[in-house]
C-alpha positions in Angstrom: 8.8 -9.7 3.9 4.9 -10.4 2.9 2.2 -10.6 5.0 0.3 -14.1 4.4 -3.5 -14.2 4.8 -5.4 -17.4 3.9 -8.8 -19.1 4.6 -10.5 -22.0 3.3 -11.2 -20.1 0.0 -9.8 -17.0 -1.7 -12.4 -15.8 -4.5 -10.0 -14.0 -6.8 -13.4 -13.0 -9.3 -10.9 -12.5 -12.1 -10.0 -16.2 -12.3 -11.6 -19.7 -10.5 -11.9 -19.8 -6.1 -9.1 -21.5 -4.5 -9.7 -24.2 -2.0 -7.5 -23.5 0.9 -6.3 -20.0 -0.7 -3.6 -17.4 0.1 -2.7 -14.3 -0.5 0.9 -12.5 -0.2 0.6 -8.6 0.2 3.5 -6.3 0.4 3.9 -2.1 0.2 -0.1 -2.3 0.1 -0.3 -4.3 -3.2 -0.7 -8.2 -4.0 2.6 -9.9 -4.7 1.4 -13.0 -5.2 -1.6 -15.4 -5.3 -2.0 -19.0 -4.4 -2.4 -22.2 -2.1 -1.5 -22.4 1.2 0.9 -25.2 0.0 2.7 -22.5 -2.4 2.5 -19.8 -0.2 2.5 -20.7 3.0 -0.6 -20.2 6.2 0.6 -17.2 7.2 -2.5 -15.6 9.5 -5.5 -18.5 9.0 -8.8 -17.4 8.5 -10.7 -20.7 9.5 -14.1 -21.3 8.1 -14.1 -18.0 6.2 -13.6 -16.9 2.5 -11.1 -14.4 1.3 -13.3 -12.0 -1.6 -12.0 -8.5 -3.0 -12.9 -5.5 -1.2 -16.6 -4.4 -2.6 -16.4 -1.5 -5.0 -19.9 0.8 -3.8 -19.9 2.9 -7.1 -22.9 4.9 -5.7 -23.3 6.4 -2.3 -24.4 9.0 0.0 -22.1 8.7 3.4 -23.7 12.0 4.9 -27.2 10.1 5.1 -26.3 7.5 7.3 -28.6 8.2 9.9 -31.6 9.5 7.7 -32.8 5.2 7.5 -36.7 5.5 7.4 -37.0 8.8 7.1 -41.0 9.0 5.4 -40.7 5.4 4.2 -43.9 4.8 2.4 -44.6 8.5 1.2 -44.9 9.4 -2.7 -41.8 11.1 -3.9 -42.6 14.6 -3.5 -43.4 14.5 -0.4 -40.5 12.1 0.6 -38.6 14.4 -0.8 -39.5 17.8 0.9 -38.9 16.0 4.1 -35.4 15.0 4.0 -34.9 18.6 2.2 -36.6 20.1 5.1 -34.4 17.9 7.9 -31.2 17.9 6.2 -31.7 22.1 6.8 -31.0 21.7 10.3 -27.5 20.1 10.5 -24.0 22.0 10.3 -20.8 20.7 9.2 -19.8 19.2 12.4 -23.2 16.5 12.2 -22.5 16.1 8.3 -19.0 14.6 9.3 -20.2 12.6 12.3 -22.8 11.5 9.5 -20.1 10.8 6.8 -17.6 9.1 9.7 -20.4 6.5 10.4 -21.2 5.5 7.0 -17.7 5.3 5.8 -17.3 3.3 9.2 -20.4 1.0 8.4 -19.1 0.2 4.8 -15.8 -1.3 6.1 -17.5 -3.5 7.9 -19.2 -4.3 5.3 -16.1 -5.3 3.2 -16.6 -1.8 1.2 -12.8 -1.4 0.8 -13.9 1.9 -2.0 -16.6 4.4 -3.0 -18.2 6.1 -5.4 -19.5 9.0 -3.1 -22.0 11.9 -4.1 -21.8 14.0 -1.2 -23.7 17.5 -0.8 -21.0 19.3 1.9 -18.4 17.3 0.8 -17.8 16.2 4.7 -17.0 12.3 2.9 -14.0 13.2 1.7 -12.3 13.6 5.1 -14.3 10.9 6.6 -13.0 8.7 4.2 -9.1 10.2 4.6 -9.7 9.6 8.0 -11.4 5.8 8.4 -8.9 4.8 5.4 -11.9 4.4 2.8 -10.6 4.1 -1.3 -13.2 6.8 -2.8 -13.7 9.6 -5.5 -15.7 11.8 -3.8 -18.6 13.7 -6.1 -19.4 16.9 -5.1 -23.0 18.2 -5.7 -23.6 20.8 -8.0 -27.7 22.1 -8.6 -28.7 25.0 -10.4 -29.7 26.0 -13.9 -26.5 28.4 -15.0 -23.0 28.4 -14.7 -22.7 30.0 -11.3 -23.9 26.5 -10.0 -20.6 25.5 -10.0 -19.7 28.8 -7.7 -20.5 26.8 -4.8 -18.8 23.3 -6.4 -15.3 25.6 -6.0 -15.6 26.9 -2.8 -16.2 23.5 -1.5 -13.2 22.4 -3.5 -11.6 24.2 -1.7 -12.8 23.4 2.3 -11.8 19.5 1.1 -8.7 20.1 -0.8 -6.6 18.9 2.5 -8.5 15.2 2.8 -7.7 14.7 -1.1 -4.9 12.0 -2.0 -4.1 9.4 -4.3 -6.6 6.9 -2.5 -9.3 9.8 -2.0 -10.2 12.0 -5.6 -12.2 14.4 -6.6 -15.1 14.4 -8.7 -18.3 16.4 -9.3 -22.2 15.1 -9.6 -24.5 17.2 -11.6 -27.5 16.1 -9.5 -29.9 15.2 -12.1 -31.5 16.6 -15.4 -34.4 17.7 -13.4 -32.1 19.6 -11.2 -29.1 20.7 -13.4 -29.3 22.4 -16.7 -27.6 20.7 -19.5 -25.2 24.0 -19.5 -24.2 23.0 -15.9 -23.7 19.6 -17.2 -21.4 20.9 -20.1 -19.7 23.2 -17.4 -19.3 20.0 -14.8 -17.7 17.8 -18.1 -15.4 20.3 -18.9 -13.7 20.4 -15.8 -12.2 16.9 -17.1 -13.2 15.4 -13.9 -15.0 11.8 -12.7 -18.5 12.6 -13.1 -21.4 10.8 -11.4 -25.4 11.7 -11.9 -28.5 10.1 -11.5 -30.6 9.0 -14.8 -34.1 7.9 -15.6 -34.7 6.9 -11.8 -39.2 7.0 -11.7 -41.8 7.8 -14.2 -42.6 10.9 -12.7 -39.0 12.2 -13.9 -40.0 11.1 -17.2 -43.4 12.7 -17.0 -41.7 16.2 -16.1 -38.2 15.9 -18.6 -40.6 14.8 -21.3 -43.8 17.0 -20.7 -43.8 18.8 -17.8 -46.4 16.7 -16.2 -47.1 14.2 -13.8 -46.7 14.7 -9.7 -43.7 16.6 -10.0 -45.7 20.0 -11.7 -45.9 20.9 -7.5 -42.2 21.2 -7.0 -41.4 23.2 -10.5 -40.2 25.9 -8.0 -36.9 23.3 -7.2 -36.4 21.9 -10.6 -35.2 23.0 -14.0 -37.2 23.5 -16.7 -38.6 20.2 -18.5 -36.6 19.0 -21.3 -39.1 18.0 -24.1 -37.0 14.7 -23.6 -35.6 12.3 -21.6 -32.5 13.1 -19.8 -30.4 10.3 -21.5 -31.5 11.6 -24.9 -30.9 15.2 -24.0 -27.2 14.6 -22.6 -26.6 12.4 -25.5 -27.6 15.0 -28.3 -25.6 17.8 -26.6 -22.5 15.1 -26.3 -22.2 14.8 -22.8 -22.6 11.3 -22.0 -19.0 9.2 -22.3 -16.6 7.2 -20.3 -16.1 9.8 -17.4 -19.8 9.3 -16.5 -21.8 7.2 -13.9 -25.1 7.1 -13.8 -27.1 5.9 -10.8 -30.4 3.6 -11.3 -31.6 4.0 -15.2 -34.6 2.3 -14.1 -36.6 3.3 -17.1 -35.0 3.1 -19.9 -35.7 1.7 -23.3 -33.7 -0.3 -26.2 -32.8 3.1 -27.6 -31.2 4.1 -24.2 -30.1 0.8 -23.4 -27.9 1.4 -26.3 -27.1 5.0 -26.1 -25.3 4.3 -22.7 -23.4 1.3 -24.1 -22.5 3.0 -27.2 -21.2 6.4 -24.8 -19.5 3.7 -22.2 -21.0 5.4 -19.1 -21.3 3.1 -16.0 -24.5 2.6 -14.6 -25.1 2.2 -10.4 -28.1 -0.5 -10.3 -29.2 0.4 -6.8 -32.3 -2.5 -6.5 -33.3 -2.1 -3.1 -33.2 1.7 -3.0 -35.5 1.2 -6.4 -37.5 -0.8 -5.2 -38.6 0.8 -1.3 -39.2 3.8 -3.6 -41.7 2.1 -5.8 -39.7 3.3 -9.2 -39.3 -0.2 -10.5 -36.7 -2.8 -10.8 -33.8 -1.9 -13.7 -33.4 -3.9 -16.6 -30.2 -5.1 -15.3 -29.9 -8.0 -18.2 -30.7 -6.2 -21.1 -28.0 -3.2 -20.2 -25.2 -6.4 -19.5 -26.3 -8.2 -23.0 -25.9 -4.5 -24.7 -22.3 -4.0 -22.5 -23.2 -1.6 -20.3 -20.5 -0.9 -17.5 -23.2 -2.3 -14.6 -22.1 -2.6 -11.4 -24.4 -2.9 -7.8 -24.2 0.1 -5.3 -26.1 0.5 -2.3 -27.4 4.0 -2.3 -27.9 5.2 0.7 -30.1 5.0 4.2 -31.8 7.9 2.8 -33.7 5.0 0.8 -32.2 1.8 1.6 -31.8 0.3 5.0 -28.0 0.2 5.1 -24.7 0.0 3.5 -24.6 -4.0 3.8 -23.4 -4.8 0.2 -24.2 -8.1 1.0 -28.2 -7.5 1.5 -27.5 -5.6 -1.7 -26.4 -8.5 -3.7 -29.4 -10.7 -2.3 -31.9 -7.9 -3.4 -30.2 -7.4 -7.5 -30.3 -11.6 -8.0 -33.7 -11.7 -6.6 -35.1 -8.2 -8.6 -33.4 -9.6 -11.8 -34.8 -13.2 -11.4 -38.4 -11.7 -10.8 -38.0 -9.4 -13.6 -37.1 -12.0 -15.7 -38.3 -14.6 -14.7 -35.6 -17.2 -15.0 -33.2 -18.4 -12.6 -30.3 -17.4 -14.3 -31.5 -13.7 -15.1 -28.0 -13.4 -12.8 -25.8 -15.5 -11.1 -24.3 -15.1 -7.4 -20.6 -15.2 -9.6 -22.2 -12.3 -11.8 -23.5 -10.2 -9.0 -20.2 -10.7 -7.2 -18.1 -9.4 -10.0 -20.6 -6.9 -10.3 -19.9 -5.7 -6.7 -16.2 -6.0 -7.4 -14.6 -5.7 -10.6 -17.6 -4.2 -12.0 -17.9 -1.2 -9.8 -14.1 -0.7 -10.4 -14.8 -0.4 -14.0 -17.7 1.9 -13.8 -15.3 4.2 -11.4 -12.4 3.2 -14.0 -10.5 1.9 -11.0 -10.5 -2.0 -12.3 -6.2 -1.3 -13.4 -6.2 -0.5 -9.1 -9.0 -2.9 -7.7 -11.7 -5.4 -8.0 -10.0 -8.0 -7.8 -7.2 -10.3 -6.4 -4.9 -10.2 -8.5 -1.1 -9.7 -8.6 0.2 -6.2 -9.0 -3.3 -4.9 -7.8 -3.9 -2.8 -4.6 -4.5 -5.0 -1.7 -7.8 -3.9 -1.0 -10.2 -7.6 0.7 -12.1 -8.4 2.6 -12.5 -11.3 5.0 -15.7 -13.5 5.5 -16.8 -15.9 8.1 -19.2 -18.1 7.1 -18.8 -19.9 10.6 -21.9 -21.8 12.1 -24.1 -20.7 8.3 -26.3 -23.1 6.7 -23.6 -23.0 4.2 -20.8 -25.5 5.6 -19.5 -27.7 4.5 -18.7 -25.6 1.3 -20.1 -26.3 -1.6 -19.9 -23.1 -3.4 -17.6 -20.7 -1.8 -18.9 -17.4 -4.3 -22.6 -18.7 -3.6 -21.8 -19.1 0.0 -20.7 -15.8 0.4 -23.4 -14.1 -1.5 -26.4 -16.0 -0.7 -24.7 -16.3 3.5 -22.7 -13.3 3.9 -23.6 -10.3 6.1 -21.9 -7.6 7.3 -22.4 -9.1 10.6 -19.7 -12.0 9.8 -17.1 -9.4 8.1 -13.7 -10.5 10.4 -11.5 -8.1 8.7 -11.4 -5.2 5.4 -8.2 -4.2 4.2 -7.1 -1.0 1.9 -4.1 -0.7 0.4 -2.7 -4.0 2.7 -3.8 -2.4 5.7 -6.5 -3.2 8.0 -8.7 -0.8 7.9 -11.4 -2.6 10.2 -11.3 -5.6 12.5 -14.3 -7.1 13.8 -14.4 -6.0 17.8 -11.8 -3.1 17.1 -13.8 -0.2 16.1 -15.4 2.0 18.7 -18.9 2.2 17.4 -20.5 3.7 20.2 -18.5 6.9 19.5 -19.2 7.0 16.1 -23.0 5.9 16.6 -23.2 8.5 19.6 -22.2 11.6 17.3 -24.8 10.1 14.3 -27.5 10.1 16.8 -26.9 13.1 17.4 -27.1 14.8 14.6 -30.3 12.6 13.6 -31.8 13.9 16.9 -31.7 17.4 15.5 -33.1 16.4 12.2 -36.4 14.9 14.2 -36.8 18.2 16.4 
């Protein structure tokens, strides 16, 4: 027999809200879709909206507790700290890491991820806390025996990996990885996730070896003569397997080089923006078809995992960009969160949305005492009002994989703290 959930509105994103909404799940998937009057109450969500479970297409779980680590330093230096910090921790403090940020994006409504971990501890924090995700391992280096380290890790996280957790690999960066690691990392014929045209000072060092970043040659590859998206592109190593985090600072050419390759770009605004690289052009990659979606990054460079402070930041970055009010829409940067970072993951067949047949991965928001009630607009309500703070329940695969008062946070915060505490000393 189903399980019934229903609220004042269920958002369905592929299709128009429904005013007093409900959903029937059974075996983990969506059976059907309705009114309360066609479906019945089942268990009432009052005063809350039913969405689908946020898609984060690009994070970092094992940096949950790095959050204003150097805030306000230039890059280099930024970046020679948390190299420096992240030195000190084992295994053990990655997964208490990894634990409490897959724990911090359920309650988020982050029902899957799109995780580039280092030590590969996020795949069995997600196994464990019941997370959707295709985990990226890490791979650096300038030859072939980069991926040397790739296998062996493979290997420690081959147990954690399922149906609902996958395995993918993340050539760090052009500035990092060789583009013969990057061929070796395609033709493994896995999901691939890297990060492209991020700051001007990558551009200075890809294109000419110049700029701020001629202080840390001794940790990157060799410039390029070229931008990284051109240089993957011209070796044919840019296509539908691909997602690429920020794209910041890219031109027309670009713009239409990633559209014309179908890779999925991660727009990460406020991770951009508290590193002073810029805002992306989000509009110009959706009018050229770009897979866009909005990710969070991580607390390495952005305050949290709260999608929902995510979705606030990408309106407001592309309105001021733009300079319109209609750059993008609280229904666009929903579906972006959604459907959109299923499609960059190629998940949207699984999730995204509510939709019959589809995985019942939701999430449940109260919008209870908000400036927002009476509703008006349930999908502006929820993005414009939502927080993390008012998530009541996020389900995976129809079950509930967190419940607002039922998680023991101090254990999880207790090990993170931990581990941070080592990283300060």
């Amino acid at each position: 027999m189903p399980r019934i959930l229903s609220a004042d509105w269920v958002v369905p994103v592929e299709g128009p809200p429904l005013q007093r909404g409900a959903i029937a799940v059974e075996d983990g998937r969506i059976t059907a879709i309705g009114t309360i009057d066609e479906l019945g109450e089942g268990e009432r969500f009052e005063e809350a909206v039913v969405l689908p479970g946020f898609v984060n297409a690009h994070s970092h779980l094992e940096y949950a507790a790095y959050a204003g680590f150097g805030d306000g330093l230039p890059f280099v230096p930024w970046l020679r700290l948390h190299v420096e910090r992240k030195r000190r921790l084992d295994s053990a403090d990655m997964e208490a890491l990894a634990r409490l940020g897959g724990a911090a994006c359920l309650r988020s409504g982050i029902t899957t991820v799109g995780d580039s971990s280092f030590s590969g501890a996020a795949a069995k924090a997600c196994a464990e806390l019941g997370l959707r995700a295709i985990v990226y391992l890490e791979v650096f280096g300038e030859d072939e025996g980069a991926l040397a380290h790739f296998e062996e890790r493979r290997g420690e996280i081959a147990g954690a990996l399922s149906d609902r957790v996958r395995l993918g690999i993340s050539p760090h960066a052009p500035y990092t990885c060789s583009v013969a690691v990057y061929a070796a990392c395609l033709e493994l014929g896995l999901p691939v996730a890297t990060h492209l045209a991020e700051s001007e000072a990558e551009l200075d060092w890809l294109t000419a070896g110049a700029g701020p970043w001629v202080e840390i040659a001794d940790i990157l590859t060799p410039p390029l003569g070229d931008t990284g998206i051109r240089a993957l592109a011209a070796a044919g190593l840019l296509n539908g397997s691909v997602v690429a985090a920020h794209c910041v600072h890219v031109d027309d050419e670009e713009i239409a080089i990633l559209a014309a390759n179908h890779v999925g770009v991660a727009h990460c605004p406020r991770s951009n923006a508290l590193l002073g690289c810029g805002i992306a052009p989000v509009r110009a990659l959706r009018e050229a078809g770009v897979r866009v979606c909005i990710a969070t990054d991580s607390p390495a460079s952005t305050p949290s995992f709260d999608m929902f402070d995510e979705l606030r930041a990408a309106i407001m970055a592309a309105r001021a960009r733009e300079r319109r009010p209609d750059a993008l829409s609280t229904a666009d940067a929903l579906e972006l969160a959604t459907l959109g970072g299923a499609r960059a993951l190629g998940l949207e067949q699984e999730v995204g949305s509510l939709v019959p047949g589809k995985s019942a991965d939701l999430t449940v928001l109260s919008l209870a005492g908000s400036p927002f009630l009476p509703w008006e607009d349930p999908v502006s309500a929820a993005v414009l009002g939502g927080s993390s703070h008012r998530i009541l329940a996020t389900l995976v695969a129809g079950q509930e994989r967190y419940r607002k008062g039922g998680v023991a946070w101090h254990e999880l915060i207790d090990a993170a703290r931990s581990a941070r505490s080592r990283m300060l000393h």
